[in-house]
C-alpha positions in Angstrom: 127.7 105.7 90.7 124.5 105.7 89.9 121.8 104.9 91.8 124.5 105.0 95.0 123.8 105.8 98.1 126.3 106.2 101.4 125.3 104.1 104.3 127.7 104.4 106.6 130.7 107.4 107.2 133.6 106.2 109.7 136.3 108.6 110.8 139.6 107.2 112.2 139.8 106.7 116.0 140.5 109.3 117.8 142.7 107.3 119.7 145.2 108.1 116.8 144.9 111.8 118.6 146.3 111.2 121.7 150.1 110.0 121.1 150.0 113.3 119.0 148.7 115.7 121.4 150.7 113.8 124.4 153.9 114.3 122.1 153.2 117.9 121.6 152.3 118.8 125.2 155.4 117.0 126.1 157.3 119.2 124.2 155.7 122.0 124.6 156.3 121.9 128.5 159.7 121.1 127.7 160.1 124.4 125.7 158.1 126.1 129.1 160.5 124.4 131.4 163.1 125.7 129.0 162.4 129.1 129.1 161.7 129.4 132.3 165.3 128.4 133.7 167.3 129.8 130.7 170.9 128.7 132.2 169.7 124.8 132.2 170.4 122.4 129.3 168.9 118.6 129.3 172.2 118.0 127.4 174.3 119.6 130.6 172.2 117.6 133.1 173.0 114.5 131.4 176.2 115.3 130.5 177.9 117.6 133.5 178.2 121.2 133.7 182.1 120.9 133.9 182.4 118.9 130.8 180.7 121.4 128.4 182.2 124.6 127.5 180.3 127.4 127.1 180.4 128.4 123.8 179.1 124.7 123.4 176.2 124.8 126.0 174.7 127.9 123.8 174.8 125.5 120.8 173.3 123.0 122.4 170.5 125.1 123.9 169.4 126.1 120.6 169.7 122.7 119.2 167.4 121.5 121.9 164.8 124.8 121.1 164.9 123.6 117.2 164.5 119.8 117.7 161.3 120.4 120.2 159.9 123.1 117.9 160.5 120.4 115.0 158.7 117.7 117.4 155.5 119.9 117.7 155.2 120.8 114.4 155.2 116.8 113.3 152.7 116.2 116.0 150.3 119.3 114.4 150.8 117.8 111.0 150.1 114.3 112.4 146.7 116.0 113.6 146.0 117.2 110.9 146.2 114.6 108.5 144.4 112.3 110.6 140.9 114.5 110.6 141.2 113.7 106.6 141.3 110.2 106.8 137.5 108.7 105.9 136.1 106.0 105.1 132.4 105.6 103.5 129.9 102.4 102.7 127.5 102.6 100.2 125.0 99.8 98.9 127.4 99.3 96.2 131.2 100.0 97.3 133.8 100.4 100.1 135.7 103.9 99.7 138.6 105.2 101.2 139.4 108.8 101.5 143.0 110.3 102.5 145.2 113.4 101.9 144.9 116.9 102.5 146.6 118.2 99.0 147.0 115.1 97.5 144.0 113.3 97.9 144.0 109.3 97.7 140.8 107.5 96.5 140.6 104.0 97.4 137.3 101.8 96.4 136.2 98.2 96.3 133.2 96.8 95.1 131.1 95.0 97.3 130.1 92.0 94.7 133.8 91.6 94.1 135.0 91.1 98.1 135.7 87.7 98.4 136.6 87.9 102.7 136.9 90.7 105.2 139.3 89.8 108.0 139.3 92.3 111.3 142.2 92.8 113.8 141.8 94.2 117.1 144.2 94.0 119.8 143.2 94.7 123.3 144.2 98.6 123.4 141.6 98.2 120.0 138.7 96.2 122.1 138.9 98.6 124.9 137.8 101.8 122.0 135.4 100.0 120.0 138.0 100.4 117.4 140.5 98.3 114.6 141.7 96.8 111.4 139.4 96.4 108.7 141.1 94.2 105.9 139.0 93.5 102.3 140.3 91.0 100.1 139.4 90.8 96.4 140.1 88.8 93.4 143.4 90.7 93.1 143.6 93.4 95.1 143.3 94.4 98.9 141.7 97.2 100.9 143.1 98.1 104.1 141.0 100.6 106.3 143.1 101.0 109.9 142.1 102.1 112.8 138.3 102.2 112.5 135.8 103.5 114.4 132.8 101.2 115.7 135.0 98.6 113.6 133.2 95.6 114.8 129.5 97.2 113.3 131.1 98.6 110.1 132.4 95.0 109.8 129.1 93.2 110.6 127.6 96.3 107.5 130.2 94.7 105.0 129.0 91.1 105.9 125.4 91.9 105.4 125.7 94.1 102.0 127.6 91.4 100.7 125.3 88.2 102.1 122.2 90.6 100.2 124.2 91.2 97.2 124.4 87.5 96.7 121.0 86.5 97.1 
């Protein structure tokens, strides 16, 4: 818009990281652990070497190689869309930006928000982090997740107090 100016850039958490990377290191070891004792199965320990058949276990083991493979890959993706989640302030709007291919453009008006409401749970407190919510005449603008959410928040209150003076 014209005359627009961005005062404020937040990037998601980057406690959103961690259950990614945790999941893909978990499988990843798994996979190491895998390979390093070829004979053993996770299904066989659980189940009993006498009550699978060979032909079976060999099935299994590659079952277990795909499904782990298939867990790191979702954890990578999950990475990677998260670094393209943004959100900006501006004197004059609230926009959110999301997607890698498909891009999603979310905006709000400041003079239109009507409240703001902020969640933060205690994982939340502890990171400096949570749940913006902007409510509008008719429509709502969610924003999870938020870094420094308390101060991007307390931005939001002040824009809007100076926009109606």
């Amino acid at each position: 818009m014209e005359d627009e100016t961005i005062l404020s850039e937040e990037p998601i958490h980057w406690k959103n990281y961690i259950t990614a990377l945790l999941s893909a290191a978990l499988c990843f070891t798994l996979i190491l652990i895998r390979g390093r004792f070829m004979s053993f199965s996770f299904m066989n320990h659980y189940l009993g070497k006498a009550v699978v058949p060979v032909n079976i276990q060999v099935l299994l083991s590659k079952i277990e190689l795909v499904i782990l493979s298939l867990f790191i890959l979702s954890s990578i993706l999950k990475i990677i869309r998260i670094g393209y989640i943004r959100y900006y302030l501006t004197n004059k709007r609230i926009i959110t930006v999301s997607g890698i291919l498909n891009v999603t453009f979310q905006e709000m008006l400041i003079d239109r928000i009507e409240m703001v409401f902020l969640h933060q749970n205690i994982y939340e407190r502890m990171y400096s982090c949570g749940d913006i919510l902007c409510v509008s005449a008719g429509t709502k603008l969610f924003m999870d997740d938020v870094k420094n959410a308390v101060a991007f928040k307390q931005r939001i209150m002040n824009l809007m107090a100076q926009k109606k003076n």
